[in-house]
C-alpha positions in Angstrom: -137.7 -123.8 -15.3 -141.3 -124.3 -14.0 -142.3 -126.5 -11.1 -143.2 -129.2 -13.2 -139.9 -128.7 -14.9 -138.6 -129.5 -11.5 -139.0 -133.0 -12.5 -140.8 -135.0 -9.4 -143.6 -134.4 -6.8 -144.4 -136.1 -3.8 -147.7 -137.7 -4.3 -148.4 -140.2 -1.6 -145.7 -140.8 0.3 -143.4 -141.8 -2.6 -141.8 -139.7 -5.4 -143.8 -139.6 -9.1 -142.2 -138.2 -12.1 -144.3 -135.6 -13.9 -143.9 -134.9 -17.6 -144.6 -131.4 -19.7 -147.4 -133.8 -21.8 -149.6 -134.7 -19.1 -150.5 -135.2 -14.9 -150.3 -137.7 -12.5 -153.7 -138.4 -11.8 -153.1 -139.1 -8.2 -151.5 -135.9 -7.7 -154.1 -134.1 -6.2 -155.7 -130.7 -7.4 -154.4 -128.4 -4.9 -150.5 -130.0 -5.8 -151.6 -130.0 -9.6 -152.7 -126.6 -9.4 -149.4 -125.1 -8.1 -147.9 -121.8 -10.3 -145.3 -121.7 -12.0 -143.9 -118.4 -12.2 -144.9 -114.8 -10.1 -147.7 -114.2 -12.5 -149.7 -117.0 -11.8 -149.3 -116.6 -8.2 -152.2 -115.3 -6.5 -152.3 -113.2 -3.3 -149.2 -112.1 -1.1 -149.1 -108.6 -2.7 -147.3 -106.8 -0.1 -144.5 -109.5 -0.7 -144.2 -110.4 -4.0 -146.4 -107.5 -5.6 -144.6 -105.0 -8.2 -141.7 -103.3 -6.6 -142.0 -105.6 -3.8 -138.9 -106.5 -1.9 -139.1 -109.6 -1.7 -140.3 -110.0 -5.9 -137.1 -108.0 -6.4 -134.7 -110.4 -4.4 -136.1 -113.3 -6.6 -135.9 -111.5 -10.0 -132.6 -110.2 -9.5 -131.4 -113.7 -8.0 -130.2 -112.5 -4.8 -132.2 -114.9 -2.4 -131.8 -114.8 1.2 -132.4 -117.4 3.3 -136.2 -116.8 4.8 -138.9 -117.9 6.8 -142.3 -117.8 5.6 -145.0 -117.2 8.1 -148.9 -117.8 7.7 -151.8 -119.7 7.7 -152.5 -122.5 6.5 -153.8 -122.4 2.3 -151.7 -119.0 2.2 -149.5 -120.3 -0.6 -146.2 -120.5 1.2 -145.1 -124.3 -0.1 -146.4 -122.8 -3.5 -144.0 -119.9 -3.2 -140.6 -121.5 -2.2 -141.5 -123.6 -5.9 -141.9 -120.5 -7.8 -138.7 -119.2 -6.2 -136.7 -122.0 -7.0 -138.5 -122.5 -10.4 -137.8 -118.5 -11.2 -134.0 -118.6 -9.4 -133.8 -121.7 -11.6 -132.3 -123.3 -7.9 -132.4 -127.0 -7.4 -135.1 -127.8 -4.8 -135.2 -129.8 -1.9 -138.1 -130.2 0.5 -138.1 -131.8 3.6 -141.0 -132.0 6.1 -139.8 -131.4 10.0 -142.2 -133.7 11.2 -140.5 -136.9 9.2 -136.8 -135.5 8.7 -134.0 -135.8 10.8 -130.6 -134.5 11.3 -129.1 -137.1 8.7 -131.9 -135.7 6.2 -130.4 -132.6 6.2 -126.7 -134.0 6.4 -127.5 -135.6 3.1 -128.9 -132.4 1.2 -126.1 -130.7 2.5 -124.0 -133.3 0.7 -125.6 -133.2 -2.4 -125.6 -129.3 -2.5 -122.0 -129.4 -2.3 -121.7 -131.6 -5.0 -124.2 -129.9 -7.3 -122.3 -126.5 -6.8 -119.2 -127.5 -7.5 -120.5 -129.8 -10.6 -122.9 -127.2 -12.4 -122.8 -124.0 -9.8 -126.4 -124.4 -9.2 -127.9 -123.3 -6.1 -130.0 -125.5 -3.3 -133.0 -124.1 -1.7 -133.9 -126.8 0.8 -137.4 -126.4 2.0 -138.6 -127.2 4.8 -142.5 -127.4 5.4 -143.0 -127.0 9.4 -140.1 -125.6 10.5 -141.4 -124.7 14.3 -141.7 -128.8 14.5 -137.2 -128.7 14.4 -136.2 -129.6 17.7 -133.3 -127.4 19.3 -130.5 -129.8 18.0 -132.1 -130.0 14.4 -132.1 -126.1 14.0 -128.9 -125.7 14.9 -127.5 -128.6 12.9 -128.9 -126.3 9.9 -126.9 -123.0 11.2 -123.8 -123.4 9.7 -125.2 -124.6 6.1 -127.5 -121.1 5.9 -124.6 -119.5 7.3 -121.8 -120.1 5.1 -124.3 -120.3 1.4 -124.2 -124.4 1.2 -127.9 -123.9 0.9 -130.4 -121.2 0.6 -133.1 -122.1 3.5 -136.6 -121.6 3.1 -139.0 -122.4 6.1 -142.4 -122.4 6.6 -144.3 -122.3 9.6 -147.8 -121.6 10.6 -146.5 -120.8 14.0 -145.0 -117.5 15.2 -141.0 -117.7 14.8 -140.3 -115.8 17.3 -141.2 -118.4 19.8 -140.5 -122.0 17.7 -137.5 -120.7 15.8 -133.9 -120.4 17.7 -132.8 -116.8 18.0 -129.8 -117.9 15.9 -131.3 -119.4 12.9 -133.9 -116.3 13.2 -131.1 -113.8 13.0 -129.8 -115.2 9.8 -133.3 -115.2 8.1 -135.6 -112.9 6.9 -139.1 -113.0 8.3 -141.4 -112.9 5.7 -145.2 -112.5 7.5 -148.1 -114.3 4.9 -151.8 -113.7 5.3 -154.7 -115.4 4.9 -156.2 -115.4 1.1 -159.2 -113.1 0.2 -162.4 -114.2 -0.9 -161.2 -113.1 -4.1 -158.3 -114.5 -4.2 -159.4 -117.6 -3.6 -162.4 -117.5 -5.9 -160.3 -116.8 -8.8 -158.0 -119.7 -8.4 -161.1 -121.8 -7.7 -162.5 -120.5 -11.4 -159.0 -121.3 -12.4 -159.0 -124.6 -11.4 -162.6 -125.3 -13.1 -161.4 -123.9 -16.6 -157.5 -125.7 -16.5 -157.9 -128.1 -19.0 -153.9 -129.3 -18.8 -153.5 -129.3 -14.5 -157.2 -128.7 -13.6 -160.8 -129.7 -14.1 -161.4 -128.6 -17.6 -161.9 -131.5 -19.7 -164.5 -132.6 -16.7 -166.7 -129.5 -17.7 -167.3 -128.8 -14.3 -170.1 -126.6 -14.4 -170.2 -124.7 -10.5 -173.5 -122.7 -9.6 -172.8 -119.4 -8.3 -174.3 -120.2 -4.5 -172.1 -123.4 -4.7 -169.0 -121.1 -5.8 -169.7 -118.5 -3.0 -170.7 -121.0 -0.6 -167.5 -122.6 -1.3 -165.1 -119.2 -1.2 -166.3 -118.3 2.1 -166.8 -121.5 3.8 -162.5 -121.9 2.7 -161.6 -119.4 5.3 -159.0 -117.9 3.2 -157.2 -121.2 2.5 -156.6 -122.5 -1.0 -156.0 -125.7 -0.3 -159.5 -126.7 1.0 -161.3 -124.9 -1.6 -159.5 -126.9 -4.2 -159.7 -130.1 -2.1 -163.4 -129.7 -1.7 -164.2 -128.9 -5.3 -162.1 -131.9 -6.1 -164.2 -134.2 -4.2 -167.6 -132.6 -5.2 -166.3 -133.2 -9.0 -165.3 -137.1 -8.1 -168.8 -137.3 -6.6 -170.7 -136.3 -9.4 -171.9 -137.8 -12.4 -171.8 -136.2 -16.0 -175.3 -135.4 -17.1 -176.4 -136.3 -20.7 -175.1 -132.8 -21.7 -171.6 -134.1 -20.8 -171.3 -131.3 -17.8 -170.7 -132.2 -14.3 -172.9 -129.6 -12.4 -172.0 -128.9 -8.9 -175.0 -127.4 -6.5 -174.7 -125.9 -3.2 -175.8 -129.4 -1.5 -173.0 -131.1 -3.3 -170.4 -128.0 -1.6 -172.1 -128.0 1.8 -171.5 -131.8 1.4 -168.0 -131.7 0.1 -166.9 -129.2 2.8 -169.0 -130.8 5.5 -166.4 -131.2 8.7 -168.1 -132.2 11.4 -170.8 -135.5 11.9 -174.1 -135.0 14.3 -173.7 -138.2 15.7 -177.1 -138.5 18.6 -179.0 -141.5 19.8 -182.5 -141.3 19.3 -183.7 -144.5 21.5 -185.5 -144.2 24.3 -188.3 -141.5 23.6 -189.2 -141.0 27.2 -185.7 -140.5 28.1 -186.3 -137.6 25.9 -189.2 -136.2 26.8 -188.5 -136.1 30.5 -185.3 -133.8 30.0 -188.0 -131.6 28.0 -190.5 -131.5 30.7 -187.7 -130.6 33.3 -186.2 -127.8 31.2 -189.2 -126.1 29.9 -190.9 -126.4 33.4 -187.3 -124.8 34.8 -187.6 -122.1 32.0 -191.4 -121.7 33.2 -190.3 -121.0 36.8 -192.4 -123.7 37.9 -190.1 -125.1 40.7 -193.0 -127.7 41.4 -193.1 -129.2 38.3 -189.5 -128.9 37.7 -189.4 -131.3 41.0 -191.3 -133.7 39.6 -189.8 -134.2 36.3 -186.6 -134.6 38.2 -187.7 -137.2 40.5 -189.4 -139.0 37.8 -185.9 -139.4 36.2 -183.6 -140.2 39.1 -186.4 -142.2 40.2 -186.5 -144.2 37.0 -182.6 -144.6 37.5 -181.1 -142.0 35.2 -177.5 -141.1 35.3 -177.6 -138.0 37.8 -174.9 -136.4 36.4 -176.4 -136.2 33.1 -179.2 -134.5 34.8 -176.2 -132.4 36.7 -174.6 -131.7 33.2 -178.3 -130.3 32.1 -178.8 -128.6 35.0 -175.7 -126.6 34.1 -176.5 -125.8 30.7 -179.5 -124.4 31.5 -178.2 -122.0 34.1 -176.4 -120.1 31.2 -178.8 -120.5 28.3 -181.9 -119.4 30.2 -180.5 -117.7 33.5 -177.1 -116.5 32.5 -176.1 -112.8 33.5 -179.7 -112.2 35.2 -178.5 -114.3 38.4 -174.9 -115.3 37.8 -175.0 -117.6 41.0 -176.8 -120.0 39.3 -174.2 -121.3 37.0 -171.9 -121.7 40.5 -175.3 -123.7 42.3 -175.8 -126.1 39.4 -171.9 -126.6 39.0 -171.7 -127.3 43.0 -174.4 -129.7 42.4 -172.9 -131.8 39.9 -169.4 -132.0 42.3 -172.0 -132.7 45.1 -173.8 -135.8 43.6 -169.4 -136.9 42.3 -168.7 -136.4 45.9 -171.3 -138.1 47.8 -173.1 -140.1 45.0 -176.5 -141.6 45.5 -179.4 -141.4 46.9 -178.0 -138.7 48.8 -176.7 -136.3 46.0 -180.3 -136.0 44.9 -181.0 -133.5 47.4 -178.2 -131.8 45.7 -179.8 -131.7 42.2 -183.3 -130.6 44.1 -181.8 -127.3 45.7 -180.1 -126.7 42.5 -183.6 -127.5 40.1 -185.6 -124.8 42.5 -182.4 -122.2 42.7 -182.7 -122.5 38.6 -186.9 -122.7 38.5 -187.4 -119.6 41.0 -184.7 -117.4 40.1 -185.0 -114.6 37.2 -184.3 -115.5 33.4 -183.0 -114.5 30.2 -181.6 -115.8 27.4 -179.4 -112.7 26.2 -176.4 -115.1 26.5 -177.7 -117.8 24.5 -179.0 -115.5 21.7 -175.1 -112.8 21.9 -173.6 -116.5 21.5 -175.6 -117.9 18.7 -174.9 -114.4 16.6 -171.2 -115.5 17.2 -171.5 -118.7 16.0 -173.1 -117.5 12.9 -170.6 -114.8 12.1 -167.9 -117.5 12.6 -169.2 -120.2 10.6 -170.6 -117.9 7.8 -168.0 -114.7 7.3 -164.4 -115.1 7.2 -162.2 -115.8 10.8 -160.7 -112.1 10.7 -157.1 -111.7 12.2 -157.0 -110.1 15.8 -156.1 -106.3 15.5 -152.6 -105.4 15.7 -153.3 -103.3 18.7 -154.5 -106.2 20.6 -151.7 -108.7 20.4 -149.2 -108.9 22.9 -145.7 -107.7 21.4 -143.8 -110.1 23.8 -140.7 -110.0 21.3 -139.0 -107.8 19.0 -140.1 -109.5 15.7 -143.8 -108.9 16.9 -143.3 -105.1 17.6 -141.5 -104.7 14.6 -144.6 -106.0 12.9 -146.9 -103.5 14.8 -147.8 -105.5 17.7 -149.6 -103.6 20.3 -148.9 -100.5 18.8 -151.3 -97.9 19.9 -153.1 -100.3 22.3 -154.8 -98.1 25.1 -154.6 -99.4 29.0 -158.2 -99.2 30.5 -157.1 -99.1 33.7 -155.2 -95.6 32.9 -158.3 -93.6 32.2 -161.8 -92.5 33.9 -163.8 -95.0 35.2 -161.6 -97.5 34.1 -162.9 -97.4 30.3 -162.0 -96.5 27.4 -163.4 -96.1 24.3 -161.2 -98.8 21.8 -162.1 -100.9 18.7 -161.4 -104.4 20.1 -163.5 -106.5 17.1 -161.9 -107.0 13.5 -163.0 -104.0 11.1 -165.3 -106.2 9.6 -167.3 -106.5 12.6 -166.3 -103.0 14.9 -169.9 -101.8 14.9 -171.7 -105.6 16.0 -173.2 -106.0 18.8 -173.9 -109.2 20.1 -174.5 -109.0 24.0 -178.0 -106.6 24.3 -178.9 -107.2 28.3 -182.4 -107.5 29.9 -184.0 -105.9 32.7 -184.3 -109.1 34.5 -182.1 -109.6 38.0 -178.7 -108.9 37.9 -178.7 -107.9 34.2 -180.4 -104.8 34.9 -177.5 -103.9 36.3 -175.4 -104.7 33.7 -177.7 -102.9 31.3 -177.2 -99.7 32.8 -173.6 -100.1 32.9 -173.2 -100.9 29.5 -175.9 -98.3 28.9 -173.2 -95.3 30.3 -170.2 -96.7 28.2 -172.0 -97.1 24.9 -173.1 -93.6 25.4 -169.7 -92.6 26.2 -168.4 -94.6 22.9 -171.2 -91.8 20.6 -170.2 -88.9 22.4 -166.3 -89.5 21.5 -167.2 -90.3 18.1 -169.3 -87.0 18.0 
C-alpha cells in the first residue's frame, strides 16, 4: 500500500480521491510529492536510517504509539503516511486546531469496527498535537492505552511542556531535525524531474544560482522549497524551446516574504531627518539644533523625531557612551509626558547629549553581519550545552550536558563555544577606542587572549 493507495487527500478543505493513473491538480506539490515507502524518504537518518530503531519497529510491524518532534518542512506528516502505508494501517488524520473530542470519539468508533471486520490497524494522526487542550489529551489516553488506535502526534513544539505527562509516558519521543541543504536540494531536483507527481512534463529547467538560492533560503524545510518552486513554475512561461526556465529573480521573487512598504511624499520631510542625523553623526550640536527646530517648527510629529533620536543613539553612539540610548529614550517619555511646546526642550538636551558625545558604529556594523548570516546561511539549532534541561525528556536528549557556570571560575569567565559550529570562530562585535568602548575593548581584549592561550 502506498500513500496514494491510501485512497484520499485533503486538498482544500474537502476530501479528493486520487487514482494510481494520474494527480489532482489542485493538490499541491509539496502534498503530491509525499514518499511512498522508507526509500523515497529523505533525511531523518538517525531515525529511520538502516538499523534504526525506529525503521525496525515499522518493518517488523511493531508500532508504538509516538510523538514526532521537529520543525517545521522536517517530514513528520510525510512519515506517519509512509508508516501507515508500510504497516499497511488504515490512516486517520486529524488536525488539533479544527478537531474536537467527538472527532476523536468517532475514529475511535470506526477503529473498533475496522478491527473487528478485517483486523486492520488505525494510526490516527494528529498534526499539532501541543494545540490538544488538557481534556482532549486525556480523552485520547485510554484509546493509545488499551491498542484501539496506534497514535501518532506531531508537534513543532517541545512535548515535554504541551503534552500531558500521561499521554507522554505512553509514547515514544521521537526528536526530528531540520533538513540539510542536501537533503532538500535532492528532493527539489526530484520534484523538477517527476514526471507522474512532479514538474516533469513542465520541463522546468532551474539555474544553478536559482537552485542554491532556493535550498538555502528554505531553511531546512521542504515544504517551502517545493511551494516556492511551484509558484516560480506557475509564473513562468514556456519559451519557444518548450522549457520553462527558472532564474534567480524568478526564486528571490517566489520566496520573497516580506513587502518594503515606505511613503516617498514629502521630499523635505526627508531631507530634514537627513540634515539632523548626519549633522548629529558630525558632532555638530549647532547644526543638529537647527535641523531640529526647523522640523518641530514646521509642525512635525515630535515623537517621530523622539523615535529617530533613539535610533541613532545605538547605530552611531552605541557602546561608546551607553547613556545616550537612556537620554534619547527619557526624551521621547518626556515629550508623551508633558507634550508640546514644552517637550521640545526635551528633544534639545537629548539632540546635543547625542551631537557632543563620542561615536561609533561597531553596533550597527556586529548587527548587520548578523543579519546577513541569518538571512543568507541556515538558522543553526542552539547547542545542546546551552539549552535549559528543565525536564527529564530534555536531559535525556543531552540538554545542558557539559554546560560550564561562568560565575564558578576566575574572573568570572570562561572559555566556552556558545555559537553553532558553523559559526564558533565569527566574530561580529570588534570595539573602538572611542568613550566607553575603550573600555570594553580592553576587556574583551584579556578574554580573547585567554580563549588562544587555552586552545594552545
Amino acid at each position: 500500500m502506498t500513500l496514494f493507495d491510501l485512497g484520499k487527500l485533503e486538498a482544500k478543505g474537502e476530501e479528493v480521491s486520487v487514482g494510481d493513473e494520474g494527480l489532482v491538480h489542485d493538490v499541491p506539490l509539496a502534498a503530491r510529492m509525499r514518499p511512498r515507502s522508507l526509500a523515497e524518504f529523505v533525511g531523518q537518518g538517525h531515525l529511520v536510517g538502516e538499523g534504526r530503531v525506529l525503521r525496525k519497529c515499522i518493518e517488523s510491524d511493531q508500532l508504538p504509539s509516538m510523538i514526532l518532534w521537529g520543525p517545521p518542512g522536517s517530514g513528520k506528516t510525510t512519515l506517519a503516511y509512509v508508516i501507515a502505508s508500510v504497516t499497511k494501517s488504515h490512516f486517520s488524520p486529524l488536525s488539533a486546531v479544527s478537531a474536537g473530542v467527538a472527532d476523536l470519539r468517532r475514529v475511535v468508533d470506526e477503529a473498533r469496527r475496522r478491527r473487528k471486520l478485517s483486523g486492520q490497524r488505525t494510526i490516527m494522526f494528529v498534526d499539532e498535537i501541543h494545540r490538544f487542550n488538557k481534556t482532549q489529551q486525556d480523552a485520547v489516553l485510554p484509546f493509545v492505552e488499551n491498542g484501539v488506535v496506534s497514535l501518532i502526534g506531531a508537534t513543532t513544539e517541545n512535548p515535554s511542556f504541551e503534552v500531558i505527562s500521561a499521554l507522554l509516558s505512553r509514547c515514544r519521543v521521537f526528536s526530528l531535525n531540520s533538513l540539510t541543504d542536501e537533503e532538500v536540494r535532492l528532493i527539489v531536483e526530484r520534484a523538477v524531474k517527476d514526471e507522474d507527481r512532479g514538474l516533469g512534463k513542465l520541463k522546468v529547467k532551474l539555474s544553478e544560482e536559482a537552485l542554491v538560492h532556493l535550498v538555502v533560503m528554505a531553511n531546512g524545510d521542504a515544504r517551502v522549497a517545493l511551494n516556492a518552486l511551484e509558484m516560480a513554475t506557475q509564473a513562468t512561461a514556456s519559451e519557444a524551446d518548450g522549457y520553462r526556465k527558472l532564474s534567480l529573480e524568478t526564486i528571490e521573487e517566489a520566496l520573497q516574504r516580506r513587502a518594503l512598504l515606505y511613503d516617498k511624499d514629502g521630499e523635505q520631510h526627508y531631507d530634514l531627518i537627513s540634515a539632523l542625523h548626519k549633522s548629529l553623526r558630525g558632532s555638530d550640536p549647532d547644526a543638529a539644533l537647527y535641523w531640529l527646530g526647523r522640523m518641530l517648527e514646521a509642525g512635525e510629529d515630535p515623537l517621530y523625531v523622539a523615535r529617530r533620536l533613539v535610533r541613532f543613539a545605538s547605530e552611531d553612539v552605541g557602546m561608546a557612551d551607553p547613556q545616550a540610548l537612556m537620554v534619547s529614550v527619557a526624551a521621547q517619555q518626556a515629550v508623551h509626558f508633558i507634550g508640546m511646546p514644552e517637550g521640545s526642550l526635551a528633544l534639545a538636551e537629548a539632540v546635543t547629549y547625542l551631537a557632543t558625545a563620542p561615536k561609533s558604529n561597531s553596533l550597527d556594523e556586529a548587527y548587520s553581519k548578523v543579519q546577513q548570516d541569518v538571512e543568507r546561511s541556515r538558522n543553526e539549532p542552539v547547542p545542546l550545552h546551552l539549552r535549559n534541561p528543565v525536564t527529564k525528556l530534555m536531559r535525556e536528549f543531552g540538554y545542558g550536558k557539559g554546560y560550564k557556570y561562568a560565575h564558578d571560575y576566575p574572573g568570572h569567565f570562561v572559555e566556552q563555544q556558545n555559537l553553532p559550529d558553523v559559526l564558533k570562530e565569527k566574530r561580529y562585535y570588534s570595539p573602538s577606542d572611542q568613550g566607553y568602548e575603550k573600555e570594553v575593548r580592553a576587556r574583551l581584549k584579556a578574554w580573547w587572549e585567554r580563549k588562544r592561550e587555552k586552545k594552545d
